[in-house]
Structures are given as structure tokens and as C-alpha cells.
One Martini backbone bead per residue (centre of mass of N, CA, C, O) as a GRO file, in nm:
protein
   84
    1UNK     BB    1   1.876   1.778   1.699
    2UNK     BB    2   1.893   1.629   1.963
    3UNK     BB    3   2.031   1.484   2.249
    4UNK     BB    4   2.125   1.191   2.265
    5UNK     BB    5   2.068   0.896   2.420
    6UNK     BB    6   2.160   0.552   2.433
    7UNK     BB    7   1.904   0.425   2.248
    8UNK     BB    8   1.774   0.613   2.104
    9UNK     BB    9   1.472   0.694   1.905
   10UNK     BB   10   1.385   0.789   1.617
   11UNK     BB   11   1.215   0.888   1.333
   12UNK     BB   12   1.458   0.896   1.148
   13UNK     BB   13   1.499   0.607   1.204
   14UNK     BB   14   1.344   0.477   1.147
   15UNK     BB   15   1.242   0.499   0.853
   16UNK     BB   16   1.571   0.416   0.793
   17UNK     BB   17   1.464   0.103   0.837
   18UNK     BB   18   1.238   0.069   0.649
   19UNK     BB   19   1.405   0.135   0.367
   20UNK     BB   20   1.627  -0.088   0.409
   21UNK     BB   21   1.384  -0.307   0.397
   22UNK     BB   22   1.245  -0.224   0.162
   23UNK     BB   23   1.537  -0.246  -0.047
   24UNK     BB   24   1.641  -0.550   0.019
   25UNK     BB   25   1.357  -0.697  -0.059
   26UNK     BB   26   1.380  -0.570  -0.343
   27UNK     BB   27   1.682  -0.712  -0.405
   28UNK     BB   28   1.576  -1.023  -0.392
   29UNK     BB   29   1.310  -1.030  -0.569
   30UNK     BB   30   1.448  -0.918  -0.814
   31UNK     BB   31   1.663  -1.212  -0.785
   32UNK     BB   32   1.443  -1.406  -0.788
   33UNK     BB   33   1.327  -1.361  -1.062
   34UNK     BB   34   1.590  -1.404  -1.252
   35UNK     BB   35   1.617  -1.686  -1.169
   36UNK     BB   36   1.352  -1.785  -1.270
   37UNK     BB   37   1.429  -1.637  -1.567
   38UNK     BB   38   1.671  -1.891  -1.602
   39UNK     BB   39   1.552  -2.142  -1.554
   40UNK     BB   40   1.302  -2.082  -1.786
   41UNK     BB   41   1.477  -2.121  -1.985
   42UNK     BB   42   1.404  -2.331  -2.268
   43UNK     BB   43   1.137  -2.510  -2.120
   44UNK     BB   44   0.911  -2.435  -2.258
   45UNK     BB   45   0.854  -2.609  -2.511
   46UNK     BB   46   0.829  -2.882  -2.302
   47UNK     BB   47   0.601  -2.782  -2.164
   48UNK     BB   48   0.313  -2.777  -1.988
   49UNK     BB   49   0.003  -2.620  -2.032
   50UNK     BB   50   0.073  -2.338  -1.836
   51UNK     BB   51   0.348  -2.306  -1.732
   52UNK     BB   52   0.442  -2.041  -1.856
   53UNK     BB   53   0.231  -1.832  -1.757
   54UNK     BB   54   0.307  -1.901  -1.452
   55UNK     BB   55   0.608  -1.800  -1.468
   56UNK     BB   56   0.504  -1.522  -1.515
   57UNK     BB   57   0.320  -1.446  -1.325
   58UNK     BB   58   0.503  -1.451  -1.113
   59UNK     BB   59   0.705  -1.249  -1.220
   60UNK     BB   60   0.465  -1.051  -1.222
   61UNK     BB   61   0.452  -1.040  -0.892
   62UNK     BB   62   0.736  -0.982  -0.818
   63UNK     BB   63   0.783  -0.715  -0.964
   64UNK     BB   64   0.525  -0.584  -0.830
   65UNK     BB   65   0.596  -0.569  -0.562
   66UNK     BB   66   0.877  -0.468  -0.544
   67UNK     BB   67   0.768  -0.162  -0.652
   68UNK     BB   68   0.590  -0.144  -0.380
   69UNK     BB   69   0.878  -0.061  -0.197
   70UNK     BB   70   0.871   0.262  -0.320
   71UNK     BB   71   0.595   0.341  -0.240
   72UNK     BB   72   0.592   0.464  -0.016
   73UNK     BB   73   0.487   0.435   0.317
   74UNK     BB   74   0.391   0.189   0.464
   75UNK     BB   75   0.158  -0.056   0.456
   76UNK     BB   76   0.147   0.018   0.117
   77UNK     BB   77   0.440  -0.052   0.118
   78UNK     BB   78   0.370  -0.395   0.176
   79UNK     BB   79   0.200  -0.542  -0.040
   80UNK     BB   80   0.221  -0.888  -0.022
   81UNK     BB   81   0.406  -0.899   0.216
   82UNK     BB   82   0.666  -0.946   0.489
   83UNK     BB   83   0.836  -0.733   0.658
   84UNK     BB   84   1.050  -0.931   0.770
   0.00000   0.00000   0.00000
């Protein structure tokens, strides 16, 4: 690496905020899910016919997101979220 001044950003400085970036959405979604699979515990028995199914599907397109969050980087590892 060459001598840095002050405001400079390299390309591994970029990298490595998009990693970051694309970590804790990936550990958010994860929570999210989580949490969506705790609370409809119990549930199912009395819910109306396809809200199980729904619940599933969320979960598992949540799931599927956050995976491809690690599947290398640029716009193909954040399809179907929002970077920001």
C-alpha cells in the first residue's frame, strides 16, 4: 500500500465496507427470521388454511436472501434487497 492521505480510499477499503455492509444485513435477516419463527409457534394449529405455508415461504425467501449475502460480492451477493 502506498502512503495514504487523510480522505483517501482505496479499493480494499471499498471491499471491505461492502463486506461489512453485506454481514450485518445478513445477521439482521437472520434475526428477522428468528424472530418471525418464534412468534408463529403455536400458531399454526388454529391459523386459516395457507398461513403456515405463508409463514414458510417468508422464512425461507428470508433465509435465502441472507445466504446470498456471502456468495461473492457486487450486485449478484444483494439480489432481491436493498444495499443501503
Amino acid at each position: 500500500m502506498s502512503a495514504l492521505r487523510p480522505g483517501d480510499i482505496t479499493d480494499e477499503m471499498i471491499q471491505a465496507m461492502d463486506t461489512a455492509k453485506r454481514q450485518g444485513l445478513q445477521k439482521d435477516l437472520r434475526a428477522l427470521a428468528a424472530n418471525i419463527r418464534a412468534d408463529a409457534e403455536g400458531r399454526y394449529d388454529g391459523a386459516e388454511p395457507g398461513w403456515q405455508a405463508g409463514v414458510e415461504w417468508a422464512l425461507l425467501w428470508i433465509e435465502n436472501t441472507a445466504a446470498q449475502l456471502t456468495q461473492g460480492s457486487g450486485a449478484g451477493g444483494r439480489q432481491g434487497v436493498s444495499p443501503e
